[in-house]
N, C-alpha and C positions, 0 to 999 in steps of 0.2 A: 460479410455478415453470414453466419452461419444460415441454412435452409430446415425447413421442418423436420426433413428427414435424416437431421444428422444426430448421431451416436451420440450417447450422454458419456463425460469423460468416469464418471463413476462408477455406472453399472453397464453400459455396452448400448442401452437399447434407446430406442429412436427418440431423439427429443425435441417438441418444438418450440423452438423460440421467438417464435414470431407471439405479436402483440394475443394477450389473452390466451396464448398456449400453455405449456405446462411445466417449462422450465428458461431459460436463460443463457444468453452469449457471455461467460464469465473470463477471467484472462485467462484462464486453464484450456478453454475452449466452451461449447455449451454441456449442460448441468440441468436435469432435474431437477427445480424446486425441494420435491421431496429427498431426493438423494444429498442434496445441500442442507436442508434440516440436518438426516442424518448423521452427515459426518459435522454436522456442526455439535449435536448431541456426542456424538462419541470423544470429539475432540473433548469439552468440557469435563466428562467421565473423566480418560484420562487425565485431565489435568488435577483431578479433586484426588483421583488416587495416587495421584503420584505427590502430591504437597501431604497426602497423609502419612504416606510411609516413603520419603525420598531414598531413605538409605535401602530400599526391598528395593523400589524402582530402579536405582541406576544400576543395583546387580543383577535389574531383568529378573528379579523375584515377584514383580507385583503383575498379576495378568492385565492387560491392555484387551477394554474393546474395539470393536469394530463398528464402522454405520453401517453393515447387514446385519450385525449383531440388535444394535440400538432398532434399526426398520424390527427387526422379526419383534423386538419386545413391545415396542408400540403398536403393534398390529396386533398382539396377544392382549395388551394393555386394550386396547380399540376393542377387540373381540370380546375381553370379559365387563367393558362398562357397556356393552350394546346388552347381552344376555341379564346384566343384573337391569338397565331399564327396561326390558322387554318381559320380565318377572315382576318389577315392581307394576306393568302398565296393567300386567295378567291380574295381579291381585286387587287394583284398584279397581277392576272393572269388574272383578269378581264381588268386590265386597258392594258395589254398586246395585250389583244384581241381586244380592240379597236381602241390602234397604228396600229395593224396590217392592222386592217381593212382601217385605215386615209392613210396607205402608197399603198394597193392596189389601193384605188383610185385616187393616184395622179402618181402611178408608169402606171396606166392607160392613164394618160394623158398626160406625157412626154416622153421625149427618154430616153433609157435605162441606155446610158453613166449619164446622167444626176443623173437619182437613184441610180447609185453605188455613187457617189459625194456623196448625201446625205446621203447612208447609213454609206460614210466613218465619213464624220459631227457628225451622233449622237454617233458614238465609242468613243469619245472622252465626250461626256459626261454621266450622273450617267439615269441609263436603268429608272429611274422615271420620266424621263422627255421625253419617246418616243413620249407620246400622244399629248403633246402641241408642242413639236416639227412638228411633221406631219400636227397638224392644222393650226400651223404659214405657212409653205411652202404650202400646200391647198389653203388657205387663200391669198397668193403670187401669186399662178397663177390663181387665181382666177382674180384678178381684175388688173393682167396686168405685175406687176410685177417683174416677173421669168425671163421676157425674156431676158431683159440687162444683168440679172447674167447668165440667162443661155449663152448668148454669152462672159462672161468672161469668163465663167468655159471650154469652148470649147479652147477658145484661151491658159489658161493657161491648159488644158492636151495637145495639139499640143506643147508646151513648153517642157512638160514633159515629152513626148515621147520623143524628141531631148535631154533632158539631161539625160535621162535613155538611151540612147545609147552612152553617152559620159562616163558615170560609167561603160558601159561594155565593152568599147575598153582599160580602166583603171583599173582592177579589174582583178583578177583568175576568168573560171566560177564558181566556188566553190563558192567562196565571192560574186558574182555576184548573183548567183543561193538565197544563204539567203539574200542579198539585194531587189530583186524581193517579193520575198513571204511576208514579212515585207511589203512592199511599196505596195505591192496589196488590202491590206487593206483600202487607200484611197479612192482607185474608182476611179484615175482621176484628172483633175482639179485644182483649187487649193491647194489643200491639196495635190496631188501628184507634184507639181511642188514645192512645197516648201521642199518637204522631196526628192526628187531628186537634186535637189540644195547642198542643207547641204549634201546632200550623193556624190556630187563631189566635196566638196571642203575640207571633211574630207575622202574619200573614206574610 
């Protein structure tokens, strides 16, 4: 049985093949794991260029890779999908930080009841759309807007306060108790009036 410290027959360097190491006792001798990917990648290359142009191939007209060739490309390939997730994380968090920033300032200039409403609004939709979310409602009370809904959304949580007391004179507090915490999520308004609803006529 080959020892940790012996030569990979691929690439020269030390490989261990004992259990949870990092390569393998193969009939060749011991193998890098990764060095076996390798030439297992290179092998297949070769084979698809040579079934594409056999007659280039057997005159030795068709270039053959290598698995150093195939290693360097996946480790280029590795390198540019690390950089493009590590741009995409940069921009999600950036645009994160810019909702945040559209909802302190409109959580500034309404009533509280009202921001938990909308916080419960965008739960429901996909977290990429916080930012244009926040500048529509901005944008709302900005030029007038807000207030008609904000006076519905008052009227339907005073709703939903009275049918959230109608679930809990009908319910265990057990069931009651996961009813609430569920429904807290709305914030109010209409969105709690509508899931207080369906929650007494299904309890």
């Amino acid at each position: 049985m080959a020892s940790p410290s012996d030569a990979c027959t691929k690439c020269g360097k030390p490989v261990n093949t004992m259990p949870g190491g990092d390569g393998l006792f193969a009939s060749a001798g011991p193998v890098h794991d990764a060095c076996r990917d390798h030439a297992g990648a290179a092998k297949r290359e070769n084979d698809r260029r040579t079934k594409q142009a056999p007659l280039f191939a057997w005159a030795g007209l068709t270039p053959m890779t290598t698995p150093e060739e195939q290693a360097e490309l996946r480790a280029r390939r590795g390198e540019m999908f690390r950089q493009e997730h590590a741009a995409e994380r940069e921009a999600r968090a950036a645009q994160a930080g810019r909702a945040a920033a559209l909802r302190a300032q409109l959580a500034a200039k309404i009533d509280p009841a009202l921001t938990a409403v909308l916080d419960g609004k965008l739960r429901a939709l996909p977290t990429s759309y916080a930012e244009m979310f926040w500048k529509e409602w901005l944008a709302r009370q900005a030029d007038g807007r807000l207030d008609a809904w904000a006076a519905e959304q008052r009227a339907a949580g005073d709703r939903a306060v009275a049918l959230r007391a109608q679930v809990a004179a009908q319910v265990t507090p057990d069931r009651f108790a996961e009813l609430d915490a569920f429904g807290a999520q709305f914030g109010g308004g209409e969105l709690a009036e509508l899931f207080w609803r369906e929650r007494l006529r299904g309890k």
